[in-house]
Each structure stands twice: as structure tokens, then as C-alpha cells.
HTML snippet that shows the backbone in 3Dmol.js (N, CA, C, O; Angstrom):
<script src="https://3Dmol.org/build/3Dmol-min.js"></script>
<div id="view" style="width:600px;height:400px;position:relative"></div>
<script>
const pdb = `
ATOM      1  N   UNK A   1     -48.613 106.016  30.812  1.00  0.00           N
ATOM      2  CA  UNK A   1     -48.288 104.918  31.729  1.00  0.00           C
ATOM      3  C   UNK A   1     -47.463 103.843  31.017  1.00  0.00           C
ATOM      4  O   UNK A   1     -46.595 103.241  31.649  1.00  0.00           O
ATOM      5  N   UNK A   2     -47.650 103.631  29.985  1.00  0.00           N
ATOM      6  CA  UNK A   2     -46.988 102.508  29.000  1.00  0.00           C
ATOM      7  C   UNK A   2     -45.622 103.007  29.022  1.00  0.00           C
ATOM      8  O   UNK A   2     -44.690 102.260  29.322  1.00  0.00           O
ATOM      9  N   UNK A   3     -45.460 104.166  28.736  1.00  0.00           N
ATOM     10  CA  UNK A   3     -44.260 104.943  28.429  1.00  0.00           C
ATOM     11  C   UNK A   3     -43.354 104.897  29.762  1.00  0.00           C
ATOM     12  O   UNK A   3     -42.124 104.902  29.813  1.00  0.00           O
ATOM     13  N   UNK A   4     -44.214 104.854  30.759  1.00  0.00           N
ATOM     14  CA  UNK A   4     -42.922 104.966  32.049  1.00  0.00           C
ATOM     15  C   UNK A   4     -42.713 103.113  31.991  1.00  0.00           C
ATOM     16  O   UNK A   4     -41.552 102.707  31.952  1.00  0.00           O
ATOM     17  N   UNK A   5     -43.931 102.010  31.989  1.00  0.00           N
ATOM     18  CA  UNK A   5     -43.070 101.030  32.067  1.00  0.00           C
ATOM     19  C   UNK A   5     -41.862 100.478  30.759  1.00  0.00           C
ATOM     20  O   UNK A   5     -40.938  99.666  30.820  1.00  0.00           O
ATOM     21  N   UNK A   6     -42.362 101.306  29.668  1.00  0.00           N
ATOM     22  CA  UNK A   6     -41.259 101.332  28.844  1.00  0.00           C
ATOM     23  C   UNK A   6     -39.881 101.335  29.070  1.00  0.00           C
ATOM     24  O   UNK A   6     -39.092 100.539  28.562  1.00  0.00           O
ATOM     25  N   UNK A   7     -39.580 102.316  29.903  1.00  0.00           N
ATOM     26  CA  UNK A   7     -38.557 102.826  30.513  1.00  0.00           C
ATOM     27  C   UNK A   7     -38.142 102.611  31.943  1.00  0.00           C
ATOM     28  O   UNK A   7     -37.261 103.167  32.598  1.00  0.00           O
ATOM     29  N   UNK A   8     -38.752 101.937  32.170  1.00  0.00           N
ATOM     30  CA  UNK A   8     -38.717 101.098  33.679  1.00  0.00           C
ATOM     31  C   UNK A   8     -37.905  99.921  33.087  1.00  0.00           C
ATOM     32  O   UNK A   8     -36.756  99.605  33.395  1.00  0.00           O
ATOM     33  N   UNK A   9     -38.657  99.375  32.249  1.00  0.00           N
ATOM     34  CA  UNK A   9     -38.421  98.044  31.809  1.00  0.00           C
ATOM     35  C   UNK A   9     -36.839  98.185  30.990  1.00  0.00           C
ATOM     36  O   UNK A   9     -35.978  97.318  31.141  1.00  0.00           O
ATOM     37  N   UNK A  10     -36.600  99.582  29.993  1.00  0.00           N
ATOM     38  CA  UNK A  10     -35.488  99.885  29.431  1.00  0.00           C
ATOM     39  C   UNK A  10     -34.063 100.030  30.583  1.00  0.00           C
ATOM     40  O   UNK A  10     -32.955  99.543  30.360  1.00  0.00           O
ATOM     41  N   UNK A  11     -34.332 100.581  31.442  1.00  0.00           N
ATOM     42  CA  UNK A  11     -33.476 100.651  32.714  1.00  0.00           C
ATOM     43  C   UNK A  11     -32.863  99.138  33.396  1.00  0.00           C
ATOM     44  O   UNK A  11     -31.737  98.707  33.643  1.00  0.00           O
ATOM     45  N   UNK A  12     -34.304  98.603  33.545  1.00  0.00           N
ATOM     46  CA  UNK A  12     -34.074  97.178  34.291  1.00  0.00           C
ATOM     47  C   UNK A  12     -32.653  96.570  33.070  1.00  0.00           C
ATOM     48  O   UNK A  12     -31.531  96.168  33.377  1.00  0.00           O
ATOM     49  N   UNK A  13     -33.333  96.732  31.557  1.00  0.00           N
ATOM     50  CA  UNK A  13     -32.143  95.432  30.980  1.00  0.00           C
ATOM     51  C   UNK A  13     -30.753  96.500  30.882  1.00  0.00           C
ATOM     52  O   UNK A  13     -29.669  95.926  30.993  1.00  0.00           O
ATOM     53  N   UNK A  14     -30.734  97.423  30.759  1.00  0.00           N
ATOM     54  CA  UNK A  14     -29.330  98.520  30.680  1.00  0.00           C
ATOM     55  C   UNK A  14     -29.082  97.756  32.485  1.00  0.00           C
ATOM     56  O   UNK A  14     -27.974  97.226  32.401  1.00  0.00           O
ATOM     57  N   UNK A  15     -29.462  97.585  33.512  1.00  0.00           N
ATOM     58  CA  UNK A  15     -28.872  97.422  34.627  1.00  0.00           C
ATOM     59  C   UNK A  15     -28.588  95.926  34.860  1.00  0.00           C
ATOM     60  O   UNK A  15     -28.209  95.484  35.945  1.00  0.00           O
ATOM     61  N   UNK A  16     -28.789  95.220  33.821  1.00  0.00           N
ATOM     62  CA  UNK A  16     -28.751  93.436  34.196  1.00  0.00           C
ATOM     63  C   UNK A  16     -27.457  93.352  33.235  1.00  0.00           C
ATOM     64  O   UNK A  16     -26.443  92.699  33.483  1.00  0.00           O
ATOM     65  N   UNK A  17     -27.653  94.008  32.279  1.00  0.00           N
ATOM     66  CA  UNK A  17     -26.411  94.460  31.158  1.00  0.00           C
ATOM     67  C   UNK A  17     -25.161  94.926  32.131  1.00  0.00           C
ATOM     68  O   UNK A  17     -24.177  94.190  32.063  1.00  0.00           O
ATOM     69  N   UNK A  18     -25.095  95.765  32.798  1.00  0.00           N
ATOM     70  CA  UNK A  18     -24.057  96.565  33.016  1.00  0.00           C
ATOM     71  C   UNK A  18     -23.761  95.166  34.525  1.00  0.00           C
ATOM     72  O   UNK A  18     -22.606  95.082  34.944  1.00  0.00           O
ATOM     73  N   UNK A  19     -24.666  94.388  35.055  1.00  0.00           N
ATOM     74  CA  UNK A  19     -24.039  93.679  36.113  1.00  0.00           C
ATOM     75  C   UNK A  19     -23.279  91.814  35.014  1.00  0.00           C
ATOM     76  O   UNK A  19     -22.685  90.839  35.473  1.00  0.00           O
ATOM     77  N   UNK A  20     -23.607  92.050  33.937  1.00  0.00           N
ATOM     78  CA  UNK A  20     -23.223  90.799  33.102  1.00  0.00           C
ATOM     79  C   UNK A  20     -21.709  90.898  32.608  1.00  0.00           C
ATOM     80  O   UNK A  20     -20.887  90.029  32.316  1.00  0.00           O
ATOM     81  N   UNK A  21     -21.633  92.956  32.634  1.00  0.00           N
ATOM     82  CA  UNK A  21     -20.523  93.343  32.194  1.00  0.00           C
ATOM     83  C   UNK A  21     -19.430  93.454  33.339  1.00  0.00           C
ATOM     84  O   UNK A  21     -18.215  93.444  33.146  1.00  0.00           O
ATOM     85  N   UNK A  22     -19.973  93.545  34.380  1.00  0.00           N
ATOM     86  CA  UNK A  22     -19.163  93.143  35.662  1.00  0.00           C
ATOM     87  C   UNK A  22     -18.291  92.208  35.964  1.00  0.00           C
ATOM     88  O   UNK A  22     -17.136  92.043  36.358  1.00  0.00           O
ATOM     89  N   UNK A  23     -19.517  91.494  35.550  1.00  0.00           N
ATOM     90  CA  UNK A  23     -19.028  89.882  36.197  1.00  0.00           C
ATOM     91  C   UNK A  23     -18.194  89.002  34.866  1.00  0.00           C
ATOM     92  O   UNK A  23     -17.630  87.908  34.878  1.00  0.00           O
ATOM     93  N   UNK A  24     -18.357  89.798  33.991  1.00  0.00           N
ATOM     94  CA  UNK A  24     -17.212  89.305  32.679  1.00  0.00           C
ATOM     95  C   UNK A  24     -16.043  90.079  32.773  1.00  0.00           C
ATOM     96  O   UNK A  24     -15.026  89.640  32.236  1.00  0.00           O
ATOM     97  N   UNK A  25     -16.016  91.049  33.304  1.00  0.00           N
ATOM     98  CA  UNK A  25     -14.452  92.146  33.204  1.00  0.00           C
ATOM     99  C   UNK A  25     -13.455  91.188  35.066  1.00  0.00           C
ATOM    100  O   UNK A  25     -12.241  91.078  35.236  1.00  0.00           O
ATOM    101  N   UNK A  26     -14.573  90.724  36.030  1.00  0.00           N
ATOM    102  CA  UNK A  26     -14.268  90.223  36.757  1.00  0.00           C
ATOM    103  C   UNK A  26     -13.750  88.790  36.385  1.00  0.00           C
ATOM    104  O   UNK A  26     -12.665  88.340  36.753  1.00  0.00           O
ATOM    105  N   UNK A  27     -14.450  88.289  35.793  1.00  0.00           N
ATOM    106  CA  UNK A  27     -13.637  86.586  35.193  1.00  0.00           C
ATOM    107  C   UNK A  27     -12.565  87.090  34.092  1.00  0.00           C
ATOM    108  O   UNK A  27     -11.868  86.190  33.622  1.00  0.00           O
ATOM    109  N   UNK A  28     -12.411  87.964  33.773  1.00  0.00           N
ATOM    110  CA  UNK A  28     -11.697  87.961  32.431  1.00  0.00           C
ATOM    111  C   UNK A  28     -10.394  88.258  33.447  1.00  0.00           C
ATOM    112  O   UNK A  28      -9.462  87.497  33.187  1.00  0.00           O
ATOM    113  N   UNK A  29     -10.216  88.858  34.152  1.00  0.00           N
ATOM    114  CA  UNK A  29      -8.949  89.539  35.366  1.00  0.00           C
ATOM    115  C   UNK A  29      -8.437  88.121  35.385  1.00  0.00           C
ATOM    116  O   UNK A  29      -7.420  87.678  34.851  1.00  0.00           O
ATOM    117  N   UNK A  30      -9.583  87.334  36.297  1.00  0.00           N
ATOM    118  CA  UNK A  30      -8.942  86.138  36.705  1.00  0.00           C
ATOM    119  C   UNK A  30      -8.638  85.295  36.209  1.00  0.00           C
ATOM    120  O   UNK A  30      -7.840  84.496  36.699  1.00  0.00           O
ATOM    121  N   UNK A  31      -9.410  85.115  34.525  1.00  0.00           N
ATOM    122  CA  UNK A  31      -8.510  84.482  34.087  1.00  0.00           C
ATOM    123  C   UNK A  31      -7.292  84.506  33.462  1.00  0.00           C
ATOM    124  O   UNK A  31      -6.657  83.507  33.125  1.00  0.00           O
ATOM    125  N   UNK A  32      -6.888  85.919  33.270  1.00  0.00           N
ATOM    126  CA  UNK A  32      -5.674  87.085  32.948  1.00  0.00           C
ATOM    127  C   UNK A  32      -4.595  86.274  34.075  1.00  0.00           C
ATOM    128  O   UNK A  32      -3.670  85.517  33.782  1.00  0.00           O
ATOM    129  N   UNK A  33      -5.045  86.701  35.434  1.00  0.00           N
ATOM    130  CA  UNK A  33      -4.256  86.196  36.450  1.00  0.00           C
ATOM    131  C   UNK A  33      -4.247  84.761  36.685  1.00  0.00           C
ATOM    132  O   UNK A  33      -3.496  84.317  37.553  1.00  0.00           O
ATOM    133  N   UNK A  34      -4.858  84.130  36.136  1.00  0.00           N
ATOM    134  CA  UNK A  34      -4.178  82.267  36.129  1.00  0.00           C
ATOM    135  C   UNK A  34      -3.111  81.857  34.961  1.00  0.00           C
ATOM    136  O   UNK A  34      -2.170  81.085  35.144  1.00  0.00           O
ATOM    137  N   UNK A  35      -3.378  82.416  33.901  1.00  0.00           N
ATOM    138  CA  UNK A  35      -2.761  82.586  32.414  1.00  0.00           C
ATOM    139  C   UNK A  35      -1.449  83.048  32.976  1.00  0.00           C
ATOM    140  O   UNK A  35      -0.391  82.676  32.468  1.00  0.00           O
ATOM    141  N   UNK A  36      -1.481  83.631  33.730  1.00  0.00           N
ATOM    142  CA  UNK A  36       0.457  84.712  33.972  1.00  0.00           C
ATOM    143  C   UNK A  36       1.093  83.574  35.142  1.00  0.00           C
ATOM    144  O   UNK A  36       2.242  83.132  35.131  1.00  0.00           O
ATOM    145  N   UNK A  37       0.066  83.256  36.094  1.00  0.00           N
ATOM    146  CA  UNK A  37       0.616  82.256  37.664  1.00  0.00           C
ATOM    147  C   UNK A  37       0.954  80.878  35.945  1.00  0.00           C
ATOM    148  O   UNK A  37       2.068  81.047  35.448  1.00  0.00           O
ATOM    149  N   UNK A  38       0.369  80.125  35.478  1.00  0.00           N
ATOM    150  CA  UNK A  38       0.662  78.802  34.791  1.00  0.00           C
ATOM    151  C   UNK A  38       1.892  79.257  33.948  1.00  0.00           C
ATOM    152  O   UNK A  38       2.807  78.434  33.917  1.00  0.00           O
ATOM    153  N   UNK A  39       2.116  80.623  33.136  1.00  0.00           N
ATOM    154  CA  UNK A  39       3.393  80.780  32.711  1.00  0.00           C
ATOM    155  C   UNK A  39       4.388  81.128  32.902  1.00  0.00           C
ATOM    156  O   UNK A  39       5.314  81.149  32.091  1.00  0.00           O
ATOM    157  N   UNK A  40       4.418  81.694  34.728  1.00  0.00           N
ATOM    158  CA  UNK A  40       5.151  81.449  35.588  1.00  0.00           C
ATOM    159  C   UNK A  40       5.667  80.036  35.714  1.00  0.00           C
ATOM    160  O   UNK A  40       6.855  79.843  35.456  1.00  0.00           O
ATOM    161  N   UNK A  41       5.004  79.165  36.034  1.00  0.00           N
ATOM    162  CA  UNK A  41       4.893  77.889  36.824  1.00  0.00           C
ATOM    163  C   UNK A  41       5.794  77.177  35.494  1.00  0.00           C
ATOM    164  O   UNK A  41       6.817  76.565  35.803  1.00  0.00           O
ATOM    165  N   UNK A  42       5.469  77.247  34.253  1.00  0.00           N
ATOM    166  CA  UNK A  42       6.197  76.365  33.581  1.00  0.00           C
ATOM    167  C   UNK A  42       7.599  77.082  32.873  1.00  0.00           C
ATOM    168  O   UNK A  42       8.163  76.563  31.910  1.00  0.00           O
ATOM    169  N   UNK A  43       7.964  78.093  33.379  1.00  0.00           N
ATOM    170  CA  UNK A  43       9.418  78.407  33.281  1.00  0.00           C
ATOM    171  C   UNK A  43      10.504  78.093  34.324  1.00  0.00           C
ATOM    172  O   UNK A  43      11.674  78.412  34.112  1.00  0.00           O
TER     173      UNK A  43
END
`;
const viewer = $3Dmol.createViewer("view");
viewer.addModel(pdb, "pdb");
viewer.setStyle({}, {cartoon: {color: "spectrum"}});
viewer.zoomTo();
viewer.render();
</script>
């Protein structure tokens, strides 16, 4: 029983992980895409 919440619990942080990695590949775009619109803007 220890062993499955082991791995319950191992799953849960691999899945809070992989939504942290989301939401950083998602801000990193946008801030990719403000970086290119501002060096647009000042040429």
C-alpha cells in the first residue's frame, strides 16, 4: 500500500512538473514574440 501511494504521489509531482513546463515554454513564446514586435517597433 505504501508503494502504490509512493507512486501515486511520484506521478502527482512528474504531472505538476510537466504543467510548470507548459506554462514556461508558453511565457517563453510570448516573451520571444514581444522581444521581435519591440525590435520591430524601434527600426
Amino acid at each position: 500500500m505504501a508503494a502504490l501511494q509512493a507512486v501515486g504521489g511520484f506521478l502527482g509531482l512528474l504531472g505538476l512538473g510537466l504543467m510548470v513546463f507548459k506554462i514556461w515554454l508558453f511565457v517563453d513564446a510570448v516573451v520571444r514574440r514581444a522581444d521581435a514586435f519591440v525590435a520591430a517597433g524601434k527600426q
